[in-house]
N, CA, C and O of each residue as an XYZ file, in Angstrom:
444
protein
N     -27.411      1.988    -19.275
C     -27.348      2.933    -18.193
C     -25.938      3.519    -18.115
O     -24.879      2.948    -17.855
N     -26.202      4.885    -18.424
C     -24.089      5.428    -18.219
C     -23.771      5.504    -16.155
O     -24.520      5.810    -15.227
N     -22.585      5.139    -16.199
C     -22.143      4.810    -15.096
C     -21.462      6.879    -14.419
O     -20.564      7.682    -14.671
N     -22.469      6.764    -13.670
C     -22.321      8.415    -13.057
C     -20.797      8.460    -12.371
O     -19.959      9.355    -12.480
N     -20.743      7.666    -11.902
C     -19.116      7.462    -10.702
C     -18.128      6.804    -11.126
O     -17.592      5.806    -10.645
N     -17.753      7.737    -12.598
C     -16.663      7.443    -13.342
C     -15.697      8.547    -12.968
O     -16.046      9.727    -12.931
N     -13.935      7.949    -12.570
C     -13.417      9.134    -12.611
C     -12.297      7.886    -13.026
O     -11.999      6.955    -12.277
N     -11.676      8.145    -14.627
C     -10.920      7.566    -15.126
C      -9.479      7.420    -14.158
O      -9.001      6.336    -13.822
N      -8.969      8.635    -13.832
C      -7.549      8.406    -13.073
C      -8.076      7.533    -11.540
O      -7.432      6.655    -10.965
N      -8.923      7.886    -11.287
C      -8.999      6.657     -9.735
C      -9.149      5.467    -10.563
O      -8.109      4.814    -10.656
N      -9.977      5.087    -11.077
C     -10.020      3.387    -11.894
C      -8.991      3.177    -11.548
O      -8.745      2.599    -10.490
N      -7.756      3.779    -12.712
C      -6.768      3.286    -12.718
C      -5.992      3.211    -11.715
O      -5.010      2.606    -12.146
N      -5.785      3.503    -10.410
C      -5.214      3.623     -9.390
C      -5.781      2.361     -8.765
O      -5.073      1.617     -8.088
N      -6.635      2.205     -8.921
C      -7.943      0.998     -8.281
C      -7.620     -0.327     -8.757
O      -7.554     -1.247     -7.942
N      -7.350     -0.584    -10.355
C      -7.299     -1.543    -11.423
C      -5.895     -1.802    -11.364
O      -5.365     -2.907    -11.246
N      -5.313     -0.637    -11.461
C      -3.563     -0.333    -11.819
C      -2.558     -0.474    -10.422
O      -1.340     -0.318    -10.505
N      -2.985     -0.668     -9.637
C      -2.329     -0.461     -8.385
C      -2.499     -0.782     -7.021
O      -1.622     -1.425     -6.444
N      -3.703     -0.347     -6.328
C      -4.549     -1.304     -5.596
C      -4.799     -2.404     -5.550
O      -4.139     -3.064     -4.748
N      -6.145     -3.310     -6.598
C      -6.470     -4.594     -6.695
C      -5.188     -5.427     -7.057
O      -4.864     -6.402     -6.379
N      -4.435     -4.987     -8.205
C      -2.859     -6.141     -8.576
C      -1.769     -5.883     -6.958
O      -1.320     -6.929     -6.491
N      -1.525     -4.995     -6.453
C      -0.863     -5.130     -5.204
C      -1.995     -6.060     -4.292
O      -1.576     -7.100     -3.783
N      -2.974     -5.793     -4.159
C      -3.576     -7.348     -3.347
C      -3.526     -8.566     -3.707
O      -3.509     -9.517     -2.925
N      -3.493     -8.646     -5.137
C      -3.235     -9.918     -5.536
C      -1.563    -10.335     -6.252
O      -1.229    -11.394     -6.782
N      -1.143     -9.696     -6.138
C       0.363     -9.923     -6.075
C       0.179    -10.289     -7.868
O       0.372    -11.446     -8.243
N      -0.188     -9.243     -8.835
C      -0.142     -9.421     -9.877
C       0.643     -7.977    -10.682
O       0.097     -6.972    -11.139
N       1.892     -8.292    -10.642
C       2.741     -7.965    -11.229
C       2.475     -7.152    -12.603
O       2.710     -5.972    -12.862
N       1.919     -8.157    -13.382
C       1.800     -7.785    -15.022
C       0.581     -6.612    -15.127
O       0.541     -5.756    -16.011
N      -0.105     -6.715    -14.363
C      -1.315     -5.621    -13.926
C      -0.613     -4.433    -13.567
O      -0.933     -3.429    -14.203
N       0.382     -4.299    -12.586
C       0.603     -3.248    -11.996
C       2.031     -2.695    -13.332
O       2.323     -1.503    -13.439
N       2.638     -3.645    -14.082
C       3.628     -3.202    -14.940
C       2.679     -2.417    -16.045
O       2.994     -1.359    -16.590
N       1.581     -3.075    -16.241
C       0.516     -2.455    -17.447
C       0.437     -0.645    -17.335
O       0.933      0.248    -18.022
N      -0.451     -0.651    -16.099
C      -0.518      0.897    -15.250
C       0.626      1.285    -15.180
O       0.551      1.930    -16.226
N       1.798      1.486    -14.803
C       2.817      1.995    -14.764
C       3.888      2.554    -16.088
O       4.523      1.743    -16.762
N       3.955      3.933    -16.303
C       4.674      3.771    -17.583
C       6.018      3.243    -16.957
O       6.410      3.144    -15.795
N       6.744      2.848    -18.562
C       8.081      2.332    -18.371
C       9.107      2.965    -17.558
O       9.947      2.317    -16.934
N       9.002      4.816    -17.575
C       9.863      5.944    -16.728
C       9.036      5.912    -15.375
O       9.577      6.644    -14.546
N       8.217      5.468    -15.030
C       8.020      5.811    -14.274
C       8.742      6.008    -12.544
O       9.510      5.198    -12.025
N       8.357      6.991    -12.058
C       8.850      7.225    -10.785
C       8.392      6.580     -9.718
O       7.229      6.178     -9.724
N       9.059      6.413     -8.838
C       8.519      5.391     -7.671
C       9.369      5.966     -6.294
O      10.544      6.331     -6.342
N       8.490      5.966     -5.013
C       9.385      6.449     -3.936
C       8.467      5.155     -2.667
O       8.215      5.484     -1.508
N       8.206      4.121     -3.097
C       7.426      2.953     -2.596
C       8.537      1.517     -2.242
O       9.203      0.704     -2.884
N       8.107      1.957     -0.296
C       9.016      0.658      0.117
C       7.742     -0.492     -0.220
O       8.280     -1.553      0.100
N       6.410     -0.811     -0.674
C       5.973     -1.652     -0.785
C       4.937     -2.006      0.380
O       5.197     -1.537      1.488
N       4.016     -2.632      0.267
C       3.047     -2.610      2.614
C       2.703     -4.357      2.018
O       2.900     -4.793      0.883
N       2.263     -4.932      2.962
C       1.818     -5.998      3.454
C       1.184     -6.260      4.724
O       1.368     -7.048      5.652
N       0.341     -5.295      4.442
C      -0.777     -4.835      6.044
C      -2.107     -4.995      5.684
O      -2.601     -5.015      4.557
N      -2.604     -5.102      6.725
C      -4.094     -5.165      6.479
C      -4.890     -4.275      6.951
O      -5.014     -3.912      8.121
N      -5.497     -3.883      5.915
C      -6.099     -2.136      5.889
C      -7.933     -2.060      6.445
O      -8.971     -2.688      6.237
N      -7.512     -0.983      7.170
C      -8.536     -0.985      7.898
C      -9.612      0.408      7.186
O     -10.761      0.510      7.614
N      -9.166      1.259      6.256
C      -9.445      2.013      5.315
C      -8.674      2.696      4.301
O      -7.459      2.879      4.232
N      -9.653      3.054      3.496
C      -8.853      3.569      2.461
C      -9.796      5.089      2.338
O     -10.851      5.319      2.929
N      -9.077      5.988      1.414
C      -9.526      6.971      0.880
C      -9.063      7.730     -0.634
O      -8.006      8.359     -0.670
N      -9.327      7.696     -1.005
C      -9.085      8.435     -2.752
C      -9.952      9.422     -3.124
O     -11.176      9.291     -3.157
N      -9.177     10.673     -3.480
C      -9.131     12.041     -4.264
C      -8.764     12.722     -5.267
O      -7.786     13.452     -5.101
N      -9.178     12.705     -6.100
C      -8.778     13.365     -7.550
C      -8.782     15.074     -7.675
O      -9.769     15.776     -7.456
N      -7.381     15.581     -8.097
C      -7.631     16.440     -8.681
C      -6.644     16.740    -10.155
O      -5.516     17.170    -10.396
N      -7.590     16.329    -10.777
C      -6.623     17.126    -13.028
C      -6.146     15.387    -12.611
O      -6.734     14.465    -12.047
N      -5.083     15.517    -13.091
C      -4.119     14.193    -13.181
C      -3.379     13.617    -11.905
O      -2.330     13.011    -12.122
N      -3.751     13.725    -10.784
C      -3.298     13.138     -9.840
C      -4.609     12.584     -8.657
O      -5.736     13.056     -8.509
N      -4.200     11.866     -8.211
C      -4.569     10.788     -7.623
C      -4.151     10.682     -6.227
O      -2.945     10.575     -6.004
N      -5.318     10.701     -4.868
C      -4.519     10.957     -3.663
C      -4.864      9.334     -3.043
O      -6.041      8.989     -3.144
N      -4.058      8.512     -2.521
C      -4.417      7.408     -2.275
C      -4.488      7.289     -0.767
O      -3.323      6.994     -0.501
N      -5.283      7.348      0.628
C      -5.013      7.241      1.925
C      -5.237      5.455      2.266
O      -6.180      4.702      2.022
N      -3.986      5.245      2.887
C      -4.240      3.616      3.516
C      -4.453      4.180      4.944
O      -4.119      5.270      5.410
N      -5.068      3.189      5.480
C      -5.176      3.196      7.090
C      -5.122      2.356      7.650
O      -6.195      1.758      7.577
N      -4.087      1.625      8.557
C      -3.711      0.133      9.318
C      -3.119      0.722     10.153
O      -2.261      1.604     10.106
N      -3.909     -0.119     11.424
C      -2.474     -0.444     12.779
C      -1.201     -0.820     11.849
O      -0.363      0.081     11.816
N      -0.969     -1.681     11.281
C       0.571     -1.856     10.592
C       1.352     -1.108     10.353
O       2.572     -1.262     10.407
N       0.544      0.148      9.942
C       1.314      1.234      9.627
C       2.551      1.814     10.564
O       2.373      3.026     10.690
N       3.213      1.574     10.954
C       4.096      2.608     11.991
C       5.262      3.175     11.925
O       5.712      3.886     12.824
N       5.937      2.872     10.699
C       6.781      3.713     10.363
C       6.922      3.644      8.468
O       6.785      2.611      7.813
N       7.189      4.881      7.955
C       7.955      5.072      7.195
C       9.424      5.316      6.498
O       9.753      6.486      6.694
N      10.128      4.803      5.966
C      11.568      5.576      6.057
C      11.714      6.104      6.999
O      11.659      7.319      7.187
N      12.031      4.846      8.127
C      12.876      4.570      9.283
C      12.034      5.844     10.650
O      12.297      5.748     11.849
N      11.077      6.896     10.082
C      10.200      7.749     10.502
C       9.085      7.218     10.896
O       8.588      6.434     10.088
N       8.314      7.445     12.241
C       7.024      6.728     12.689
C       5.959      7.722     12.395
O       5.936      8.947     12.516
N       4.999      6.776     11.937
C       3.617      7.119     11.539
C       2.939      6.711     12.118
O       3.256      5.674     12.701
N       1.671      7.241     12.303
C       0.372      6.718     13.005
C      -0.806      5.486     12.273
O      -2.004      5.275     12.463
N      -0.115      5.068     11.677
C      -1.317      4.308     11.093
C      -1.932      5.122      9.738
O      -3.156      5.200      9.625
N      -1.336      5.530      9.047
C      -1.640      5.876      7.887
C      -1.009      6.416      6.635
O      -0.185      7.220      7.069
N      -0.946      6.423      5.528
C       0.006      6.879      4.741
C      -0.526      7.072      3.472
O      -1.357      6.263      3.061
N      -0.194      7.981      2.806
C      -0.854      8.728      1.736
C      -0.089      8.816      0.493
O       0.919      9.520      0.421
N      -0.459      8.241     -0.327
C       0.676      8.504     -1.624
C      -0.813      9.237     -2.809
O      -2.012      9.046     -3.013
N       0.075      9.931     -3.187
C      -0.437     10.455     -4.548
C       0.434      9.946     -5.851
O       1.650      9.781     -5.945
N      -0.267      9.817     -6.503
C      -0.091      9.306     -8.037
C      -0.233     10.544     -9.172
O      -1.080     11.435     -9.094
N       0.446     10.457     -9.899
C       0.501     11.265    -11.064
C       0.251     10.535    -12.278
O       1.032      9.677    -12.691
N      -0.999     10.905    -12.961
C      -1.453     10.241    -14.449
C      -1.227     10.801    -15.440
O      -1.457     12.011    -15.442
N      -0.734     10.218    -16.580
C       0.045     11.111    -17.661
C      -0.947      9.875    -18.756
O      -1.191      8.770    -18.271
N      -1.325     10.134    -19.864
C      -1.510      9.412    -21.050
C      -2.129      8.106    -20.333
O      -1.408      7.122    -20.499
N      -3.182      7.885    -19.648
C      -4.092      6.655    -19.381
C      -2.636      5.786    -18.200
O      -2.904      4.729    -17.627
N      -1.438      6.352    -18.061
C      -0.512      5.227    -16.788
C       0.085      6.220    -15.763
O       0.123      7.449    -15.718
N       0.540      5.222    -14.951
C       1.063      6.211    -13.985
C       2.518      6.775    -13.917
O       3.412      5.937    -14.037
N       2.832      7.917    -13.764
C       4.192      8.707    -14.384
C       4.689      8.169    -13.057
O       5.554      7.303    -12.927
N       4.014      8.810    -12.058
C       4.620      9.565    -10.498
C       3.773      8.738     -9.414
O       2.558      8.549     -9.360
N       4.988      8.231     -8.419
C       4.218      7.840     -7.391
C       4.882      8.295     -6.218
O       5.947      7.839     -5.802
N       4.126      9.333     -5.625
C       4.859      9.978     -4.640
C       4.269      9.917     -2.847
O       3.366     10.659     -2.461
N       4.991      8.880     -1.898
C       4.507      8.551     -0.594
C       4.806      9.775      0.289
O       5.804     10.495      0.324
N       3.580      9.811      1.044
C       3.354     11.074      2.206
C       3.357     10.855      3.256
O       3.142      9.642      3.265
N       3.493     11.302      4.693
C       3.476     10.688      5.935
C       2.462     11.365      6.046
O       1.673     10.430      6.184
N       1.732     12.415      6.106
C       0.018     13.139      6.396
C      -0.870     13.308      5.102
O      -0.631     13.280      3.894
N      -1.705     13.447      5.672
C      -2.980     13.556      4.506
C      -2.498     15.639      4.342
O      -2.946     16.351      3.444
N      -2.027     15.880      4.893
C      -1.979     17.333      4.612
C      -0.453     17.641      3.992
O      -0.084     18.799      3.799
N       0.272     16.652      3.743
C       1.223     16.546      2.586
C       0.969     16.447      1.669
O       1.586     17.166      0.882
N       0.090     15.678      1.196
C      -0.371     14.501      0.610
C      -1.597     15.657     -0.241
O      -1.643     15.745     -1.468
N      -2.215     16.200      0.398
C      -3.544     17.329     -0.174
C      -2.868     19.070     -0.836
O      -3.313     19.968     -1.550
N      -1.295     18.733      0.095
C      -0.763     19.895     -0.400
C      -0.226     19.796     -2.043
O      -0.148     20.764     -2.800
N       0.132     18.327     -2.399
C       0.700     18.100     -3.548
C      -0.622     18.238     -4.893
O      -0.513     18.517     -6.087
N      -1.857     17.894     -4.019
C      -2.940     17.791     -4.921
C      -3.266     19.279     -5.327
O      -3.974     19.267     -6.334
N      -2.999     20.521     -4.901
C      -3.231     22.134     -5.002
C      -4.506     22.146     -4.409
O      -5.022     21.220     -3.784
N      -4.978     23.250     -4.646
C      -6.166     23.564     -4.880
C      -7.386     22.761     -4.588
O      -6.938     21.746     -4.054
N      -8.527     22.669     -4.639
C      -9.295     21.655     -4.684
C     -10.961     22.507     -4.995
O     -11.987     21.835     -5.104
């Protein structure tokens, strides 16, 4: 049976980034990540009350949603925060954190 709800760059966001940040597996998340890669991530340890993911071409929109959430770089947020990912060659180049989903959708273009 081919699997209809394949979208290679979320996997990897899912496999590469997500599931190894819950399980505090390092070598998972070094795998996904190229060696240059960019990073603008203080890191969370919250407990998420949703998520959301959007693809468009090579990027990757990631929405967390927790009460925990309340600030970013020293800036308060409402409980949510949005990073998009940039996929280059099967890893991740770019990881770029948003304070709105309409930052965050602006980086994605188009849709």
């Amino acid at each position: 049976m081919t699997n209809v709800l394949r979208n290679d760059n979320i996997d990897l966001v899912v496999s590469g980034w997500i599931k190894p940040r819950r399980d505090l597996d390092l070598d998972a998340i070094e795998r996904a990540l190229h060696p240059d890669a960019v990073l603008s991530s203080d890191g969370w340890h919250i407990n998420l009350t949703g998520i959301e993911l959007q693809s468009a071409g090579d990027l990757v929109m990631l929405g967390l949603h927790s009460a925990d959430l309340t600030s970013m770089a020293g800036v308060r947020i409402d409980g949510q925060v949005y990073v998009v990912f940039t996929i280059a060659d099967g890893v991740i180049v770019r990881i770029h954190e948003c304070r709105t989903r309409e930052e965050a959708l602006e980086l994605l273009g188009p849709g």
